[in-house]
C-alpha positions in Angstrom: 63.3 -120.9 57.8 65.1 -118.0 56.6 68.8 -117.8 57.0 70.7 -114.3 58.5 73.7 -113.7 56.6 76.6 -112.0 57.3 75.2 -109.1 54.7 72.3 -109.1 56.0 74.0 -108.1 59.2 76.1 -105.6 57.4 73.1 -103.9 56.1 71.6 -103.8 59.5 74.8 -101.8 60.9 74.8 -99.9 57.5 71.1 -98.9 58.6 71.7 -97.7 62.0 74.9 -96.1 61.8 73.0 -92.6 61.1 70.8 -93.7 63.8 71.3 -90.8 66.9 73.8 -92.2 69.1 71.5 -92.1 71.8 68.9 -94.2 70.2 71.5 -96.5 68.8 74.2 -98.8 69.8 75.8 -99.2 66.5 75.7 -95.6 66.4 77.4 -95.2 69.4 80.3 -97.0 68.7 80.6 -95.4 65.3 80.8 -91.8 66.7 84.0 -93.0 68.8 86.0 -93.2 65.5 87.1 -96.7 64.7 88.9 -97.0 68.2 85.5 -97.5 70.0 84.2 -100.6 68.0 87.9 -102.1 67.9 88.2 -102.0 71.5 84.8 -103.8 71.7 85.5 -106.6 68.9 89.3 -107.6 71.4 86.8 -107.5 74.1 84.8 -109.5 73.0 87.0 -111.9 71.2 88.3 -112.6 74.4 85.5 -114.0 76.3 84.8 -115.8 73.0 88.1 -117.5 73.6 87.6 -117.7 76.8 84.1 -120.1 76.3 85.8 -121.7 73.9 88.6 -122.9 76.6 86.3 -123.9 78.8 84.2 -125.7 76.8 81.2 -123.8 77.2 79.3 -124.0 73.9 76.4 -121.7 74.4 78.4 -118.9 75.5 81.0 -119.9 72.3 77.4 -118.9 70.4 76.8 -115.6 72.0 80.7 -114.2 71.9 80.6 -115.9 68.5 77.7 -113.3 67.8 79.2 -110.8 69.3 82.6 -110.5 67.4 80.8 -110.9 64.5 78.8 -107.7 65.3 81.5 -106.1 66.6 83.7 -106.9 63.5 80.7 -105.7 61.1 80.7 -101.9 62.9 84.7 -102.1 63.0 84.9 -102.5 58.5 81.8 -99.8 58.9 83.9 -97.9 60.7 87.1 -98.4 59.0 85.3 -97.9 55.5 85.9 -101.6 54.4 82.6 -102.8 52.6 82.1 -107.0 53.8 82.3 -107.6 49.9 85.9 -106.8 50.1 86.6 -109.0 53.3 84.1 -111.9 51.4 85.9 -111.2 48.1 89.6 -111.8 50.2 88.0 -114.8 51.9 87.0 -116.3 48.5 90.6 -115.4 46.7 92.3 -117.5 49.8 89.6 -120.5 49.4 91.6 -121.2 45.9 94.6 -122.3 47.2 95.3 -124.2 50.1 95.7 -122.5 53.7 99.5 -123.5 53.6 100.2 -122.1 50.8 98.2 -119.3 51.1 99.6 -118.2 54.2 103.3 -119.0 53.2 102.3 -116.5 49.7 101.8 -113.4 52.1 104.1 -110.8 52.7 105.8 -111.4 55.5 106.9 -107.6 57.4 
């Protein structure tokens, strides 16, 4: 069985975002500017919430899928390579959560 990684996911969005928007969903959310796909990714982080509440663990899977998605196009978008995000995820994982959290900035 092979495995789907986040990357590979990246390099799927990577591959249709010079797709024509027509022919292309990820294309069409890139050409609306990083609003487009960030409105999409609340959206759908909401009903992911939502399944999650209610206990409903297949559609927990499929909103799951979809913020991931929609998170992918929004760093496409936004200009953020997922090594960077994977690189920040792996800097927090040497500390605890605690005391990474109470190390950040706070505004």
């Amino acid at each position: 069985m092979t495995t789907f990684t986040l990357q590979d996911l990246a390099d799927l969005v990577d591959a249709r975002a010079d797709a024509p928007p027509n022919s292309s969903y990820t294309a069409k959310l890139l050409s609306g500017g990083p609003a487009k796909p960030a409105k999409k990714l609340g959206e759908e982080a909401v009903e992911a919430v939502i399944a999650a509440v209610q206990g409903d663990r297949s559609g927990l899977v499929s909103e799951a899928a979809d913020v991931l998605y929609h998170l992918v196009v929004l760093l496409k978008a936004g200009g953020v390579p997922l090594h960077e995000v994977m690189a920040e995820l792996e800097r927090r994982t040497a500390q605890s959560g605690i005391a990474e959290k109470a190390s950040r900035r706070h505004t």
